[in-house]
Each structure stands twice: as structure tokens, then as C-alpha cells.
C-alpha positions as CSV (number, residue, x, y, z in Angstrom):
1,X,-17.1,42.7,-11.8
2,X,-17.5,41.2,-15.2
3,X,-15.2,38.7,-14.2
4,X,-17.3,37.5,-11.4
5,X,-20.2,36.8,-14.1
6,X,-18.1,35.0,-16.1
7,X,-16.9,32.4,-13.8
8,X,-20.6,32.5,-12.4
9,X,-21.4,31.5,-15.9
10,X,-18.7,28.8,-16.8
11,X,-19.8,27.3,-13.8
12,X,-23.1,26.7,-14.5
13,X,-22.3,25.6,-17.9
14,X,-20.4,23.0,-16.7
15,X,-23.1,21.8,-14.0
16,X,-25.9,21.8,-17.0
17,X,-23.4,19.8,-19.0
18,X,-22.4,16.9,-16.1
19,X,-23.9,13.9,-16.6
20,X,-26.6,13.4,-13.7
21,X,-25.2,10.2,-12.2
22,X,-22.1,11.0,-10.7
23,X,-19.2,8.5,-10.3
24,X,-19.9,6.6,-7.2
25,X,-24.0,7.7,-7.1
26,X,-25.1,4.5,-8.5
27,X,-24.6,0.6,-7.4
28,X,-24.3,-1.7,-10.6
29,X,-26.1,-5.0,-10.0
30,X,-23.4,-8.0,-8.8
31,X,-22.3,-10.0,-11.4
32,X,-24.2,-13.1,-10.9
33,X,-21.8,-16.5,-10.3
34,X,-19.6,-14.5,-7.5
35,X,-19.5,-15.1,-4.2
36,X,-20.4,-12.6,-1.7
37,X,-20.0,-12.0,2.3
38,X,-20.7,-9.9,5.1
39,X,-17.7,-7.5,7.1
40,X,-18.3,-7.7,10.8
41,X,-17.2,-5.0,13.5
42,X,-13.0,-5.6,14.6
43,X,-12.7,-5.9,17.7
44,X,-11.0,-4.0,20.2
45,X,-11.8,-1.1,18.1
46,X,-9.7,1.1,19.0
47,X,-6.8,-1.9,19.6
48,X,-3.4,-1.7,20.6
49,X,-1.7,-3.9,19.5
50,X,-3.9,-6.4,18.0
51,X,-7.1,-6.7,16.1
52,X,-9.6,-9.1,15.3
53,X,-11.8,-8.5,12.2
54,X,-14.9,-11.0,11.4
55,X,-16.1,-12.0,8.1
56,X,-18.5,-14.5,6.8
57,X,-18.3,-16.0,3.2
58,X,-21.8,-17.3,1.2
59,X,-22.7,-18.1,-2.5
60,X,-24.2,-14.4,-3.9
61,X,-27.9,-15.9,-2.7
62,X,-27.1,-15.3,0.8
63,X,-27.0,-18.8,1.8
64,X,-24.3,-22.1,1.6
65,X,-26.0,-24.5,-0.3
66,X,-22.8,-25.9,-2.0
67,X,-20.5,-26.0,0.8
68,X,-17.8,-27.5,-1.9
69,X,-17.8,-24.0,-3.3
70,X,-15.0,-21.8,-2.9
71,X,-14.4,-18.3,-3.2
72,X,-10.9,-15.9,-3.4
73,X,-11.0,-14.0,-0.1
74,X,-8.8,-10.8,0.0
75,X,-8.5,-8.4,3.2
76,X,-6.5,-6.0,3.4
77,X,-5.5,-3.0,5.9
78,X,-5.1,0.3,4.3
79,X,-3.8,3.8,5.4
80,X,-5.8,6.9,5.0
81,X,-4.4,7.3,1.7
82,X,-5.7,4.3,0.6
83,X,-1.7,2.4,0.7
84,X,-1.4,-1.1,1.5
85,X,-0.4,-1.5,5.0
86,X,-0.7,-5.5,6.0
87,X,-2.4,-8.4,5.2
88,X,-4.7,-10.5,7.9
89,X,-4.2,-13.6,8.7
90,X,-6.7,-16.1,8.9
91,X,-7.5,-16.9,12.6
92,X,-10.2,-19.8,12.2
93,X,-13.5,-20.6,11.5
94,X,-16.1,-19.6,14.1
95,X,-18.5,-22.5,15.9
96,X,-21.4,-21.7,13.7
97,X,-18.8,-22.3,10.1
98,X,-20.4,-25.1,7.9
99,X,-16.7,-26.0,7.1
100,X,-15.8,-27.3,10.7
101,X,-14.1,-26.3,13.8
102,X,-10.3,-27.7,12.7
103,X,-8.7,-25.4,10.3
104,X,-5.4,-26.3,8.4
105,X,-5.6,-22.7,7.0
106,X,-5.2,-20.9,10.4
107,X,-2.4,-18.3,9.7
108,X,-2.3,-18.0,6.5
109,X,-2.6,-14.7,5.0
110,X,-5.5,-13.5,3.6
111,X,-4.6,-12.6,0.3
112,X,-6.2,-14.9,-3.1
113,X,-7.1,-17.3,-0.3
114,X,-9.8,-19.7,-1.3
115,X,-11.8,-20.1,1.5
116,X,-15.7,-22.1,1.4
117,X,-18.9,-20.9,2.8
118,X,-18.6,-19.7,6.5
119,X,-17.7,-17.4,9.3
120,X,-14.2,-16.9,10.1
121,X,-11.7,-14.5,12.1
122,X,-8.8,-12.5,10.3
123,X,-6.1,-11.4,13.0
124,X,-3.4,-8.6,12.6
125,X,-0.8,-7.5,15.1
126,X,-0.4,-4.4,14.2
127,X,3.4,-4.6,12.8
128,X,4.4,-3.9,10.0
129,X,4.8,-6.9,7.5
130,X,8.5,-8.2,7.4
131,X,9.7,-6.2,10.1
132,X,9.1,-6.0,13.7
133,X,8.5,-2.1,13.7
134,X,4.5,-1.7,15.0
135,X,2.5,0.7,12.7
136,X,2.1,3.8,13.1
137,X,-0.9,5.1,15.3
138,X,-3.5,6.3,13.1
139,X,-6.3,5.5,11.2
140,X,-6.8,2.5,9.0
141,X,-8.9,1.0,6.8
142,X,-9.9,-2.7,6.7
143,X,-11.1,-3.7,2.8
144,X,-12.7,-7.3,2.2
145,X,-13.4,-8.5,-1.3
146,X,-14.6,-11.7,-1.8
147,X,-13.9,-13.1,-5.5
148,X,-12.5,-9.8,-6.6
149,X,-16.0,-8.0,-5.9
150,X,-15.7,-5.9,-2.7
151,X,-18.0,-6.4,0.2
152,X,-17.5,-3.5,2.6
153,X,-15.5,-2.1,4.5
154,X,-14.5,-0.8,8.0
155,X,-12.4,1.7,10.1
156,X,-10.2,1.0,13.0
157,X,-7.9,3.0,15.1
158,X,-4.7,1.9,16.5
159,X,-4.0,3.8,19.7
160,X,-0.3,3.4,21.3
């Protein structure tokens, strides 16, 4: 029984002695200068055996003024444990892009690519990079950061 209190008592020490915001509670302001963007819903969702992810790239006041601007553009596709799985490549810029509708970029992976202000399509074909084994069905995790500051994220599901 004592034992019982104790532990009921350590514990509580250590709650009155945590500090109140928690890692992960708060959201530090952006640093200003950085880019920032918007993560759209991939489509199919689940796919099998490809999927298309949208993303849109503007200066951190929401809008393109200096289209000469460019930002490092990262995606990535991640396990559940949070492991590198593949990089996107870049598909094109959409219609509405303020770079144009030809794109010398198209397939190039996205990793430290500097990419200007607009909307754009990453593709992945569900393989595994340097092989031609597909991935595993499962969960996965698409991460987008836009000049190293990340911008959100989404789930997908690849179904065999």
C-alpha cells in the first residue's frame, strides 16, 4: 500500500515540476525571408500504383509578387516510422502557375530543388527508388518543406 502513495506522489511531483508548454504545444512564428506553400490532397488516395501529390509555392506573404524568387522545395514519402521511402518527382506546373505551362524541370526529383512561385504536381510510382521492387502496402507519409521550413503534411495509402 505505501508503495502505491509513493508513486502517486512522484508522480505528481513530476507533473507540478514540467514546464507548462509541452514540446510540440506551441507554433514559433516563421522566420521571416522564407518561402512558404500550401500541401494539397494526393490523389488517388488510396493509389495503386501511382500517386499524384499537389503543392503550391509563394513568398511567406501568401502571394508571388517576385516571380524571380526561388525557393528549396523538398518532398519526401516516409514510412510510419518516419524512414525515407522515395523522393517525388516533379510532374509540371499546373495552368494557373505564374512560371508557365512548359517545364524543363519535369522529372526531376524533388529534393533541394529550386522551384519559383506557383502550383505544381509531384508524381511517385510507388517503387522503390533504384530498384524495380513496388513498396510495400501500407501507410505513408508525404512531408513538404519549402526552404527547409516544413509546410504540412499528408497521409496516403498504397493498396495492392
Amino acid at each position: 500500500m505505501f508503495h502505491r502513495w509513493a508513486a502517486l506522489v512522484l508522480v505528481l511531483a513530476l507533473c507540478a515540476k514540467l514546464p507548462k508548454n509541452a514540446a510540440g504545444q506551441t507554433q514559433s512564428p516563421k522566420p521571416r525571408g522564407h518561402g512558404a506553400g500550401t500541401l494539397g490532397k494526393p490523389y488517388p488516395n488510396p493509389f495503386n500504383p501511382e500517386v499524384f501529390i499537389p503543392f503550391s509555392v509563394v513568398d511567406d506573404d501568401g502571394k508571388c509578387t517576385d516571380g524571380h524568387q526561388l525557393h528549396v522545395v523538398n518532398v519526401r514519402i516516409l514510412n510510419i516510422l518516419a524512414e525515407p521511402v522515395a523522393v517525388p518527382a516533379l510532374q509540371g506546373p499546373s495552368s494557373s502557375s505564374t512560371t508557365g505551362t512548359t517545364n524543363p524541370l519535369g522529372g526531376t526529383l524533388l529534393s533541394n530543388l529550386k522551384l519559383g512561385c506557383g502550383a505544381f504536381t509531384a508524381y511517385w510510382d510507388g517503387k522503390i527508388p533504384g530498384t524495380t521492387k513496388d513498396a510495400a502496402s501500407g501507410m505513408y507519409l508525404v512531408q513538404f518543406l519549402v526552404d527547409g521550413q516544413p509546410q504540412g503534411s499528408k497521409r496516403i495509402f498504397l493498396r495492392k
